[in-house]
N, C-alpha and C positions, 0 to 999 in steps of 0.2 A: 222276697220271692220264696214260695215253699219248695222246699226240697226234690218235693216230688216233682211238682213243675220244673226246677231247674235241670232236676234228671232227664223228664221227658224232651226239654228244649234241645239239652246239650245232644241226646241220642239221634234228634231230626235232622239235628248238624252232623252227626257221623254216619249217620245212613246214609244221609243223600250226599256227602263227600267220596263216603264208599261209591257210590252207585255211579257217581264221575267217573272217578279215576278205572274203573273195573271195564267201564263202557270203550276207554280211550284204550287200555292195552288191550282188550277182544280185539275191537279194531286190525289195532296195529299186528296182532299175532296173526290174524286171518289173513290180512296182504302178506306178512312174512311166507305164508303156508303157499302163496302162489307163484312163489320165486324157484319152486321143485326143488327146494331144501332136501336131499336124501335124509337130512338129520332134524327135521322136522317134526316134532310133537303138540301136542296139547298138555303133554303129560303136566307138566310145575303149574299151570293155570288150574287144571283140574286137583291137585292138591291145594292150592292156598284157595281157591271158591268152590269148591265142594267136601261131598264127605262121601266119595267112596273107599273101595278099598282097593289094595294094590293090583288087584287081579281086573277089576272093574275099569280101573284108570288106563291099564294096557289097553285093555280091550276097546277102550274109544279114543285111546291117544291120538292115533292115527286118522280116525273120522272127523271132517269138522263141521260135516252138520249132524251129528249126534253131539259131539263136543259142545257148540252153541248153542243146541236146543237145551242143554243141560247147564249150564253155566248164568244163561238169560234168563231162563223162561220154565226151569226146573221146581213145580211149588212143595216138591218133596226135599228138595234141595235150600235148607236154609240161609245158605250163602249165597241164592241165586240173586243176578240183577232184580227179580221181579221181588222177591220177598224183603228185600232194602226198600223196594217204593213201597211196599206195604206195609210195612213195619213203620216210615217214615210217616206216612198216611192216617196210620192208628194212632202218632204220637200227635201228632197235627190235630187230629181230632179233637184231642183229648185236651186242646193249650191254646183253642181258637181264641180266647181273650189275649193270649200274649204274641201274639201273629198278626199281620194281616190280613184282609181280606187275599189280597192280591195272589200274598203268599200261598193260601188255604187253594186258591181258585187253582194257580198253576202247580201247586202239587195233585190236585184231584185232577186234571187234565191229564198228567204225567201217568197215571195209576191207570187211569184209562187204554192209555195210549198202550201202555205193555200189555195191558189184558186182550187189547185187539189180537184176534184169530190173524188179521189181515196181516199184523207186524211179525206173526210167529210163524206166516207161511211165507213173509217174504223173505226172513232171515233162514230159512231150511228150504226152500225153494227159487226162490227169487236172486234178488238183488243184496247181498247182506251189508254189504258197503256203504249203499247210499242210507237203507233202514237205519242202521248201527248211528251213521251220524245222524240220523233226523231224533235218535233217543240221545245222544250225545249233546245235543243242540238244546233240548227239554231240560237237560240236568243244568244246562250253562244258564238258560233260559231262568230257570230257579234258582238259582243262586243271584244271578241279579237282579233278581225278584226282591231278593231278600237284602240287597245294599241298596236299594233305591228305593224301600218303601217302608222300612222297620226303622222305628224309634233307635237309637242307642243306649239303649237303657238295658237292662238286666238280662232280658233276653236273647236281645241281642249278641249280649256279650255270653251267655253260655253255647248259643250256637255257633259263634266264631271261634269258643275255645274248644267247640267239639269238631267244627272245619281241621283247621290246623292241627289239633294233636293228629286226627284221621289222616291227614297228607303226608306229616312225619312219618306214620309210621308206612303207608303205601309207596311212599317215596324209597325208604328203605328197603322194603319187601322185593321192590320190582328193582331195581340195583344190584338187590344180591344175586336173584335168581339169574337177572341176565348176563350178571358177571361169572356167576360160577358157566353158564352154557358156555361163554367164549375162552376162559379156561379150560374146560374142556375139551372143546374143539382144539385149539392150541395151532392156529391157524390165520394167517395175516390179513388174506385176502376176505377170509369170511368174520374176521375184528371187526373193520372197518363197517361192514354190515351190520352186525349186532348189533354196533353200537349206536347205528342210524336208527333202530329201530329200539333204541330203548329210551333214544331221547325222543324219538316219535310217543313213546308211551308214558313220559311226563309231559308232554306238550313242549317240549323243548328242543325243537329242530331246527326252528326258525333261529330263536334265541342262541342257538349255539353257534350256527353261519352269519351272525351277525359278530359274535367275539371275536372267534376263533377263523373264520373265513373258509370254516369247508375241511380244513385239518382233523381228520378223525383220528384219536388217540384216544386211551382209555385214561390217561391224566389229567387231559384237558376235560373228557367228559364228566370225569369224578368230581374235579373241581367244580364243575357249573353245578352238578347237582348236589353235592355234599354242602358246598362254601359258598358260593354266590348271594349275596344277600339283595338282589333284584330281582333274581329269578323264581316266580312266584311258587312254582314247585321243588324248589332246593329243601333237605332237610334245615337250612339254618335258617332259610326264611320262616319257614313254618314254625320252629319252635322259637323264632322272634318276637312274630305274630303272637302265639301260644303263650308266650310270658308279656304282653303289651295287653290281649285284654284281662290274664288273669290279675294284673295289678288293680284293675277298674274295681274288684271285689274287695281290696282292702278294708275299706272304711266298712263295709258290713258281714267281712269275717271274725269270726273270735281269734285272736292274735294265735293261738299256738295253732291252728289248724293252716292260716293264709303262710307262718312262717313255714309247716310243712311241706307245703306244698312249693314256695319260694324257692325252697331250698334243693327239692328232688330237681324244677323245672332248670333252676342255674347251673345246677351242676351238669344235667345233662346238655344244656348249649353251650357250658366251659368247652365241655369235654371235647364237644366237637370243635370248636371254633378254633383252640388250641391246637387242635389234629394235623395230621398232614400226611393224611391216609391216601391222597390222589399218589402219593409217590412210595408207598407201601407193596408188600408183595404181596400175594394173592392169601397164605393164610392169616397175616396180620389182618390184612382186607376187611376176609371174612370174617373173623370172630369180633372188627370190631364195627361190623354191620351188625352183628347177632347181639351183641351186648348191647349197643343203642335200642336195637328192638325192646329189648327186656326194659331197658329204663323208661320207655314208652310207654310199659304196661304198667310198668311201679307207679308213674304219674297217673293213667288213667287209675290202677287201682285207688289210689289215695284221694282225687278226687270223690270217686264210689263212698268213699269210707267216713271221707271227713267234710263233706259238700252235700253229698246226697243220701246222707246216713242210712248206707247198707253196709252188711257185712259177713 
């Protein structure tokens, strides 16, 4: 496969990963906003999916239908959900011989679907609960698209190693951020809360009342999402997955670039698997949420470098 292709493939697996996961915490942040939280923002959403500035982010922290007009449906807003489906849309175009039909057909439905006036009055107007999941249901929709109708062959395998790295690091991102809010707050009754709401934002609610039986702690949560290796949105699953299909490229990488890359991917799933961060204090915690972040990007950069020859 050419490079450029492989590039184009791996990015339609990271956009439309992004555009899950981004979908599932709006969501979840919106019903939080109706629990009359006094302590209630937009603010950290509006920093990791947008690009204003600190004066800007005040000033709609507190709105949340300026907030998810901006976040969804913002096309000056690079980060927005809408410019991941079109970004995804443009790469799709560009790789229709390494896709499916099916694939092609339910991502240009998807594009559509967010350009609708209909879906961007009913989310600033209407109903944004039910809208949010019917665009939620599109991106699930699409992804199973893409396990029940794509070959396993080369393609494949670059858009599942751009699924997975994208979950690792999403997984991350929204971990820290929920954990620094409940440190923050430094508050029992509103723990317990958070923390309902942050496995609602990995899809992990179900999945955790089924281990744990209902017990909120920030241990047991850590656990499920850091180390869990069933849990499809745990940072170890994904960077599992992430090392299961990059093996598949052996036989047609040139030995020193697949060992590079071998070697960043294991050492960052040592790292964690070895961890035993759920029983850590909050700055250990953090920095080593913040360092896995960075080794997340060392992998991404190095596939860019040594896979898809940019630099």
């Amino acid at each position: 496969m050419l490079s450029r292709v492989a590039d184009t493939i791996y990015w339609l697996g990271r956009y439309m990963e992004r555009t899950n996961g981004m979908l599932q915490v709006i969501l979840t942040q919106y019903i939080s906003s109706q629990d009359s939280d006094t302590h209630f923002s937009w603010n950290s959403l509006l920093k990791i999916y947008g690009e204003l500035s600190d004066e800007e982010i005040e000033s709609m922290g507190k709105n949340s239908s300026r907030a998810l007009d901006y976040i969804i449906f913002e096309p000056t807003n690079s980060a927005s959900v809408y410019n991941n489906i079109l970004f995804s849309r443009e790469n799709a175009r560009g790789i229709q011989d390494h896709i499916t039909k099916e694939v092609w057909q339910c991502l240009n439905d998807y594009y559509h679907l967010i350009r609708s006036g209909k879906i961007r009055a009913e989310i600033s107007q209407g109903d944004p609960v039910s809208t949010m999941d019917h665009l939620i249901k599109s991106g699930l929709l699409f992804t199973g698209t893409i396990d029940t109708t794509m070959t396993r062959d080369e393609g494949f395998t670059f858009i599942s190693i751009g699924r997975f790295l994208e979950r690792a690091v999403h997984s991350l991102d929204i971990t820290r951020i929920k954990i620094n809010e409940i440190h923050l707050l430094n508050s029992e009754s509103d723990d317990a809360l958070k923390l309902r709401y942050l496995l609602y934002s990995l899809f992990g609610f179900e999945v955790y009342l089924k281990i744990y039986k209902g017990n909120f702690t920030t241990r047991n949560t850590l656990e499920l999402i850091l180390y869990n290796e069933d849990f499809p949105h745990s940072v170890l699953y994904s960077l599992e997955r992430l090392y299961r299909y990059f093996i598949r490229l052996r036989a047609d990488s040139l030995a020193e670039n697949f060992e590079r890359l071998e070697y960043l991917i294991g050492k960052t799933m040592n790292r964690l698997k070895y961890s035993n961060m759920h029983q850590a204090d909050f700055p250990t915690l953090n920095n080593f949420l913040l360092e896995s972040r960075l080794e997340l990007f060392e992998i991404s950069a190095a596939f860019s470098k040594y896979y898809f020859g940019n630099t």
